[in-house]
C-alpha positions in Angstrom: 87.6 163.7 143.9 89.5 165.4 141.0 88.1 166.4 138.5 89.8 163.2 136.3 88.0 160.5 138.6 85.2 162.6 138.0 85.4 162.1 134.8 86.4 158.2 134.6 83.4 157.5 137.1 80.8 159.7 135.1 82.5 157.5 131.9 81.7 154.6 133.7 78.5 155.4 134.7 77.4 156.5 131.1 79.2 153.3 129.4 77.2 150.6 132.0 74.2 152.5 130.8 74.9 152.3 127.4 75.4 148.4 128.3 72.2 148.0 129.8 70.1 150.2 127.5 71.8 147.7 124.5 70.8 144.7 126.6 67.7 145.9 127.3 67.4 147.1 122.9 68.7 143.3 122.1 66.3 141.5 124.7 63.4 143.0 123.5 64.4 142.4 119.8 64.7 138.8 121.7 61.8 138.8 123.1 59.5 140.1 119.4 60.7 136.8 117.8 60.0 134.3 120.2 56.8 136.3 120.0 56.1 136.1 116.1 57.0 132.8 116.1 54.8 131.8 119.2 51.9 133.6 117.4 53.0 131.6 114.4 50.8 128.4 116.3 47.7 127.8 117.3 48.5 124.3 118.6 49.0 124.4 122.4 51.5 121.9 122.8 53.3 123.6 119.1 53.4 127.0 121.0 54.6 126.0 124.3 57.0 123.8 123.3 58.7 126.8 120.6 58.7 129.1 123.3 61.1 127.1 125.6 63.2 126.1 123.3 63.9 130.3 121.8 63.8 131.1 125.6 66.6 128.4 126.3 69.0 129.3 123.7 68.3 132.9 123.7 69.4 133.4 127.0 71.9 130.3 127.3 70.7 128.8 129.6 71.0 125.2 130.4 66.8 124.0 130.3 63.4 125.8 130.3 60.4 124.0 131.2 56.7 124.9 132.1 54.9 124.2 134.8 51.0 124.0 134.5 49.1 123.8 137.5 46.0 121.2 138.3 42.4 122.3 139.9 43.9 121.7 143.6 46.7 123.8 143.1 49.4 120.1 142.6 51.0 120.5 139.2 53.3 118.9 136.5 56.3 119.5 134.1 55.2 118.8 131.0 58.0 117.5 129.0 56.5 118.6 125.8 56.6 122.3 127.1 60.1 122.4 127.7 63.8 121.9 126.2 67.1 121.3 127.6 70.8 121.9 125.8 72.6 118.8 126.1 73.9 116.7 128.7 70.8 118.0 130.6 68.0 116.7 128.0 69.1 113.0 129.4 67.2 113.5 132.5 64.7 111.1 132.4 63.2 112.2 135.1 62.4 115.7 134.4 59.9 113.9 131.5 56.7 114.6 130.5 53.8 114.6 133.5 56.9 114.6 135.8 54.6 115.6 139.1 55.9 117.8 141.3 55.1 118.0 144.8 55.0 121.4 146.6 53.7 121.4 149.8 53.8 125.2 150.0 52.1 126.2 146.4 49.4 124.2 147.1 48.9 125.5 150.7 48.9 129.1 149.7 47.2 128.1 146.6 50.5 129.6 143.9 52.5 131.4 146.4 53.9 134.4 145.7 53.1 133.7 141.8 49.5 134.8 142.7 50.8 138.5 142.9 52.8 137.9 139.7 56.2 138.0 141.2 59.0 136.5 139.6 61.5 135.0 141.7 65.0 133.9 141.0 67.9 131.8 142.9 71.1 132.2 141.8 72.6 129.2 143.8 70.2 126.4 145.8 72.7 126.1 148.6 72.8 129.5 149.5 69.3 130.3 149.0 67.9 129.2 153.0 65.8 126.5 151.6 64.6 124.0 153.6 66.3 120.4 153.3 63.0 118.8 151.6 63.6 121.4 149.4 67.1 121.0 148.5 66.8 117.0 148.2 64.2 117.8 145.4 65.8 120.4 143.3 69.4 117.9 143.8 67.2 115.4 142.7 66.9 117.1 139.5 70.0 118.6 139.6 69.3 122.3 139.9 71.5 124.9 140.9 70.5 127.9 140.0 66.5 129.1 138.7 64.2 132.3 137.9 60.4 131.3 137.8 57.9 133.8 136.0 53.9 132.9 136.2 51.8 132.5 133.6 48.3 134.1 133.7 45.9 133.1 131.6 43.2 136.3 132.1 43.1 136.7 136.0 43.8 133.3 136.5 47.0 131.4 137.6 47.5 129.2 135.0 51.3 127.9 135.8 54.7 128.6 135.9 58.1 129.7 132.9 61.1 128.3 135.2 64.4 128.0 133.4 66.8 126.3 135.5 71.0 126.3 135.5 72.0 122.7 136.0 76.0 123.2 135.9 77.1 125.8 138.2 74.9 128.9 140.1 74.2 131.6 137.8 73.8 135.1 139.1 70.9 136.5 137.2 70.7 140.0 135.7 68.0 141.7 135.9 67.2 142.1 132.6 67.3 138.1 132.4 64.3 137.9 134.9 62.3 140.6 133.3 62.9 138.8 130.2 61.6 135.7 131.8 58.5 137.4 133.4 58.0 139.5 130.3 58.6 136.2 128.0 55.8 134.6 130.5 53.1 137.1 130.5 53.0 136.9 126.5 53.4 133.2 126.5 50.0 133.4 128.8 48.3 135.8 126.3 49.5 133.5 123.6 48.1 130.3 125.5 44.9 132.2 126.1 44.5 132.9 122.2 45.4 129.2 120.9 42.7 128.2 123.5 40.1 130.4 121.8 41.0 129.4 118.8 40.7 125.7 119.2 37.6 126.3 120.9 36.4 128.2 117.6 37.7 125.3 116.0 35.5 123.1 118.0 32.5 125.2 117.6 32.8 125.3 114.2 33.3 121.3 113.7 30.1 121.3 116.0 28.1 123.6 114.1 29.0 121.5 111.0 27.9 118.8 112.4 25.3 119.8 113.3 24.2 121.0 109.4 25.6 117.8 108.6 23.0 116.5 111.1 19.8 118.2 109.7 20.8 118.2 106.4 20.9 113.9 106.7 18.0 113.8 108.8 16.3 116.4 106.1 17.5 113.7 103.6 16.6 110.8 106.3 13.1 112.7 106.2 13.0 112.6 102.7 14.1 109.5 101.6 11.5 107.6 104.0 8.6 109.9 103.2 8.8 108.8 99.6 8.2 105.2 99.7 5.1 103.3 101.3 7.4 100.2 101.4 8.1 99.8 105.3 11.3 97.3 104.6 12.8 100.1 102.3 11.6 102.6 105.2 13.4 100.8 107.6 16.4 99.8 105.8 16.8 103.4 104.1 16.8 104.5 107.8 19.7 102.5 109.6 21.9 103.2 106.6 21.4 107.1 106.8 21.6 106.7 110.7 25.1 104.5 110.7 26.7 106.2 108.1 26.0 110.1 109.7 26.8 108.9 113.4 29.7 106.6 112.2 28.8 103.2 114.2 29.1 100.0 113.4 25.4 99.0 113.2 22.3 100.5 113.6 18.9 98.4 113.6 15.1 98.7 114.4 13.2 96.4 116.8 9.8 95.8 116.8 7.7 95.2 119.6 5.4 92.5 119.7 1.7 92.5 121.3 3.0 91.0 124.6 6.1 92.9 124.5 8.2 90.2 123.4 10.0 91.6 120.0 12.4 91.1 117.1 14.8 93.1 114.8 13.3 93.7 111.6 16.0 95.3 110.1 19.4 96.2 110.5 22.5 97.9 108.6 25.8 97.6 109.3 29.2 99.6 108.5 31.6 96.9 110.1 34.4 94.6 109.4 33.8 91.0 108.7 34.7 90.2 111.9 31.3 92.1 113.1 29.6 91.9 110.0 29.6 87.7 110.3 27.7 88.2 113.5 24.8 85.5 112.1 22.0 85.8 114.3 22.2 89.6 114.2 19.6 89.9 111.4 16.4 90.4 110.1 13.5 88.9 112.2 16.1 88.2 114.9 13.9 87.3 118.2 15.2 89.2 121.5 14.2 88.1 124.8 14.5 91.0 127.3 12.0 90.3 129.8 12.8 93.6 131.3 11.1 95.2 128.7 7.8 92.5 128.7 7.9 92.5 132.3 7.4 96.6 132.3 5.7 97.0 129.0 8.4 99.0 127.1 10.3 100.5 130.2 11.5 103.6 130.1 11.3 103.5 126.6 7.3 104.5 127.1 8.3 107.5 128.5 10.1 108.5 125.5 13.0 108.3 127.4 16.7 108.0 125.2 19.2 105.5 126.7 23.0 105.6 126.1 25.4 103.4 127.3 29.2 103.8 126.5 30.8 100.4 127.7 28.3 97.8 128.8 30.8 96.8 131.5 30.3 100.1 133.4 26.9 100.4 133.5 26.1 98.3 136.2 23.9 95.6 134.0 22.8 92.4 135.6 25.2 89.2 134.2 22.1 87.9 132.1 21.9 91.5 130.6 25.2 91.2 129.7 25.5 88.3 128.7 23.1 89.0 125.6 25.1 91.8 124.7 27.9 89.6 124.8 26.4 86.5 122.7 26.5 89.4 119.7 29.4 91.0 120.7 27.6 94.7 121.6 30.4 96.8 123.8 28.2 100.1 123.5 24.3 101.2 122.1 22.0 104.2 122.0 18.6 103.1 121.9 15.7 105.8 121.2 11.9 104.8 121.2 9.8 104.6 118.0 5.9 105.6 118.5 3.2 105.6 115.9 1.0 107.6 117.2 0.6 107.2 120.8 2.0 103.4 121.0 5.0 102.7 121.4 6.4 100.7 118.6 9.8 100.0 118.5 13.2 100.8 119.1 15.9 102.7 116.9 18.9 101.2 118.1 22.9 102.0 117.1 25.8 99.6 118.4 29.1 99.1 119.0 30.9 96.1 118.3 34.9 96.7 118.7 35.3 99.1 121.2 33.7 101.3 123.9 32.0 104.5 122.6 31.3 108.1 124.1 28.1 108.6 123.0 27.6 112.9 122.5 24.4 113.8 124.0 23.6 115.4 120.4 24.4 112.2 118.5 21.5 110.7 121.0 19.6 113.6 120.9 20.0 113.0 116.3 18.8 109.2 117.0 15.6 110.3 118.8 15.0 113.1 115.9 15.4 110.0 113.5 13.4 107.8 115.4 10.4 110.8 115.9 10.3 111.0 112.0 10.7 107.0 111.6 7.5 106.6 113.4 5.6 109.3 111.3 6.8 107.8 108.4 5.8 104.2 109.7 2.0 105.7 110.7 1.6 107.0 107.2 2.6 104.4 105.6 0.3 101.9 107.6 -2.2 104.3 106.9 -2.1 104.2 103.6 -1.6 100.4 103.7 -5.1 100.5 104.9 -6.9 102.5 102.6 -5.3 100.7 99.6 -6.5 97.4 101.5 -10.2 99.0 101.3 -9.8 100.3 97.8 -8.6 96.6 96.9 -11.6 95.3 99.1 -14.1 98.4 97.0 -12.6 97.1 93.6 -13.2 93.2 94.7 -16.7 93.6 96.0 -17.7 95.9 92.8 -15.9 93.5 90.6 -17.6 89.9 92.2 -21.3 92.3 91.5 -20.4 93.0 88.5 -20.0 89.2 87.9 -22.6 88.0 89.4 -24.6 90.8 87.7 -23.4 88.9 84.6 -23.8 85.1 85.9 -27.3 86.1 86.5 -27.9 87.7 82.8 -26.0 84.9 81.2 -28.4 82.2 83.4 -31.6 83.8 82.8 -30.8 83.5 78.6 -29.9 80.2 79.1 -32.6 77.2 79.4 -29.8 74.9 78.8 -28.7 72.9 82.5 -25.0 72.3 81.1 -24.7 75.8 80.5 -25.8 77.6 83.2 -23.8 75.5 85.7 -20.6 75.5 83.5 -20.8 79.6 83.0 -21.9 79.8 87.1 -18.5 77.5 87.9 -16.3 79.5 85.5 -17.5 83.1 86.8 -17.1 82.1 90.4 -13.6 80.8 90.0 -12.5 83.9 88.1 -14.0 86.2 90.6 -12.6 84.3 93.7 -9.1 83.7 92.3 -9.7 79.9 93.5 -8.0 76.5 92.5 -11.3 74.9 91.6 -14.8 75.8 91.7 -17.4 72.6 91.6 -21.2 71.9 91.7 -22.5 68.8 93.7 -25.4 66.7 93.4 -26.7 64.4 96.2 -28.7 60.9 94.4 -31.9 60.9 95.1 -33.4 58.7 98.2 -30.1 58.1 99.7 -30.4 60.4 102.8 -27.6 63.2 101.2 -24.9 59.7 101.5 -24.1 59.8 98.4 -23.3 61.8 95.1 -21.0 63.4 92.5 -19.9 66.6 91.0 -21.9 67.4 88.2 -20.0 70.7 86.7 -16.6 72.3 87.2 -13.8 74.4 86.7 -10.4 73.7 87.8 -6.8 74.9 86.8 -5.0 72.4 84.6 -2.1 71.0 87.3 -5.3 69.6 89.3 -7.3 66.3 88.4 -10.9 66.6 87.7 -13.2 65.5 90.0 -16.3 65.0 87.4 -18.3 61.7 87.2 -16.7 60.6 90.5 -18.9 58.8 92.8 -18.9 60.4 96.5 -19.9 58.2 99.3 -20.0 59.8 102.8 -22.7 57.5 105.3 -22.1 60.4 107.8 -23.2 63.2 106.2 -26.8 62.8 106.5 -27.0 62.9 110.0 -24.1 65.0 111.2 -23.8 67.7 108.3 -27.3 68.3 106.5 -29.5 69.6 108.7 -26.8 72.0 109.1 -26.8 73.0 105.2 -30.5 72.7 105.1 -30.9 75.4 107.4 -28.8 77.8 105.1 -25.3 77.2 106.8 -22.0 78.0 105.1 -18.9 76.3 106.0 -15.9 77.8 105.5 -12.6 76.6 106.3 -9.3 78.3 105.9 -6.9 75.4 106.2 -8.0 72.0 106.1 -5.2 70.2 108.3 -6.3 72.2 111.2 -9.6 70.8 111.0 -8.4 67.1 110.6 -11.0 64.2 110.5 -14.2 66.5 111.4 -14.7 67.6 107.5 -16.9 66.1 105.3 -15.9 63.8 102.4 -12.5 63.8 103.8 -11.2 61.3 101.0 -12.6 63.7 98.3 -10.1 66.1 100.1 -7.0 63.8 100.3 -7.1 62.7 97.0 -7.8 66.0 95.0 -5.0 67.7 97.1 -7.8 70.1 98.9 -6.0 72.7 101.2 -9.3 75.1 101.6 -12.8 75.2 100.8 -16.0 77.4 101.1 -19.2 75.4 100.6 -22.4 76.9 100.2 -25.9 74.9 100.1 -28.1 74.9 97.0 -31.9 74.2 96.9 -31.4 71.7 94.9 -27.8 70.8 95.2 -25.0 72.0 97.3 -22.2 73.9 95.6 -18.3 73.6 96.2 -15.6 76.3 95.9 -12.3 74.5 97.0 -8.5 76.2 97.2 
């Protein structure tokens, strides 16, 4: 070789170098702006879906598309992943979830992709791939193709294949390691939009959550305040439906054989739902699950979610129930005061089916733990203001009768005494009419009249009317004579077995309490 063709080669030589190093200088450049713009996104589909498209035209080549491997090693195109330069976009069926079947990835579980090993063809025919092969890439139209992996960590996640529809390509070097390069930062990239939506997901849980306690805090609150069990109750399902975002949230109250009825309800619906007119207050519910077990599960303190009624296996008169007021999904939680089980704290679904999160079920139970506190105090206090009432009453009727019996004991005067005894006893007893009776002498107790009285205005008087009763000497006053007192809470369940029945009828007598005098027998009527 002279030393001229030394030279020229030596020329040569350094000039393809020079080529290659600028290749290698401009692919790189390349390569750090798909980059900052695939860093740009933290949306999966956003990032994926940039990078094929700077991959496609950066490299002019005719369509890039990714490849995403499922749990048994199948996969799919995912249309959204890729781009295609025109004609080759029109190929609808390289589309989005196109499936592709590969026997061979899936028998060796990614191939040679496992070891991260690019691979590229620069023309299908010449390539010594099987005929199933070829009849799927001419299917698609493929010629020519270099596929990169994608690793997400250690993992396998799928596959950067850009494909040459046209004419076979015969791929540079540089080309492939830009491919595999592009794919290993496109995996980092994936890897770091998945953390971040998971943070993003974290965080929307741990605001919900907050959001949680701070309502059930308010929930807490709000019920704790008031002794009113309606306000209680509806204060509750309002809280409860608006935090969870349901359609309608109620409370159902058992019954002493198990039976029960809503006893309040709140809804955040449509009309359409909202019209729904048996769903209401003191709305009776037959489940004769529940009487037949006493409560069911629900005496466990068991939760119970259902997400579409139609998948839960119910029996066809269960769902026909839920059907008659249009329920498609419910949480129920048990409500206990005390140690008995109460109720129910239900939430519903009308319009659709409904994924119930296990800490939306979890918030209903928290809800329905404070509901019953709330309901135990306030029956609690119900009580003790029923005997401070009852204290007050009793000290109030002794103080009165304190002063009947100063005010008869000053008196010598008949009239008066029995006028003041009539008006003191009506004031104390809150009663419609309070009247003194005297039988006629030597009549056997068959006859008589009302001898004093006080009686609201709206009623007639029953003074200085004669009372004729041929019965009442032998079936009622022996009774009286031995000290009985009859009292009777509601007249029409007693019927004709009462005394001086017309008396009753015509002066419009509902209730009575009737006491025996020594002398007379006195009459305190409602």
């Amino acid at each position: 070789m002279t030393t001229n063709d030394y030279e020229t080669s030596h020329r040569l030589e350094l000039q393809e170098c020079q080529q290659q190093l600028q290749i290698a200088v401009q692919s790189q450049k390349i390569l750090a702006r798909i980059l900052a713009k695939v860093r740009a996104f933290v949306n999966l589909d956003s990032l994926c879906s940039s990078s094929s498209q700077e991959i496609c035209r950066q490299l002019k080549i005719e369509r890039v598309a990714i490849y995403r491997f499922n749990a048994d090693w199948s996969g799919s195109f995912i249309n959204r992943y890729g781009f295609a330069e025109s004609p080759w976009n029109t190929l609808t069926a390289f589309g989005q979830d196109l499936v592709w079947a590969d026997s061979h990835l899936q028998e060796t579980q990614g191939g040679r992709y496992r070891q991260n090993d690019p691979f590229a063809v620069a023309d299908v025919y010449a390539a010594g791939h099987a005929r199933c092969h070829i009849e799927v890439l001419e299917q698609f139209q493929i010629r020519a193709y270099a596929i990169a992996p994608i690793f997400i960590g250690p993992k396998l996640w799928g596959l950067l294949a850009a494909y040459q529809h046209s004419v076979p390509r015969q791929w540079h070097t540089h080309e492939v390691e830009f491919v595999a390069q592009a794919a290993s930062h496109l995996g980092i990239a994936i890897q770091q939009a998945k953390i971040m939506e998971q943070t993003k997901q974290r965080t929307a849980e741990l605001q919900d959550a907050i959001a949680r306690q701070r309502t059930l805090t308010e929930v807490v609150g709000n019920i704790r305040s008031s002794l009113n069990i309606d306000l209680i109750l509806k204060t509750t399902c309002q809280e409860v439906c608006k935090m969870l975002r349901v359609e309608r949230v109620g409370v159902y109250r058992f019954n002493p054989d198990w039976s029960g009825e809503f006893v309040s309800n709140f809804g955040m619906v449509e009309a359409q739902w909202d019209s729904i007119n048996p769903f209401g207050k003191n709305l009776v519910w037959e489940d004769t699950h529940l009487q037949e077990t006493k409560g069911g599960r629900y005496r466990n303190n068991e939760h119970f979610a259902v997400n579409d009624i139609y998948q839960a296996g119910h029996s066809r008169c269960h769902l026909d129930i839920l059907e008659q007021f249009k329920i498609r999904a419910y949480a129920l939680t048990p409500i206990f005061v005390g140690r008995n089980l109460w109720g129910l704290l239900a939430a519903y679904q009308h319009s659709a089916p409904l994924q119930w999160d296990s800490v939306e079920v979890e918030f209903l139970g928290q809800v329905a733990s404070q509901l019953g506190v709330a309901l135990q105090s306030s029956e609690m206090m119900t009580q003790i203001q029923s005997r401070a009432d009852q204290m007050r009453q009793s000290a109030e009727q002794r103080r009165i009768l304190f002063d009947l019996v100063v005010k008869i004991r000053e008196s010598l005067h008949l009239e008066t005494i029995l006028k003041t005894t009539v008006q003191e006893i009506r004031r104390s007893l809150c009663a419609d009419r309070v009247g003194i009776f005297r039988f006629d002498p030597n009549v056997g107790f068959c006859s008589g009249e009302f001898i004093a009285e006080d009686v609201l205005p709206k009623f007639d008087s029953t003074l200085a009317v004669k009372v004729q009763d041929y019965c009442f000497g032998d079936h009622y006053a022996p009774q009286y004579s031995q000290g009985q007192v009859q009292v009777i809470s509601d007249v029409n369940s007693v019927g004709s077995k009462v005394p001086h029945l017309d008396v009753i009828e015509r002066f419009q007598i509902k209730a009575q309490i009737v006491v025996p005098l020594l002398a007379c027998l006195r009459c305190t009527h409602k």
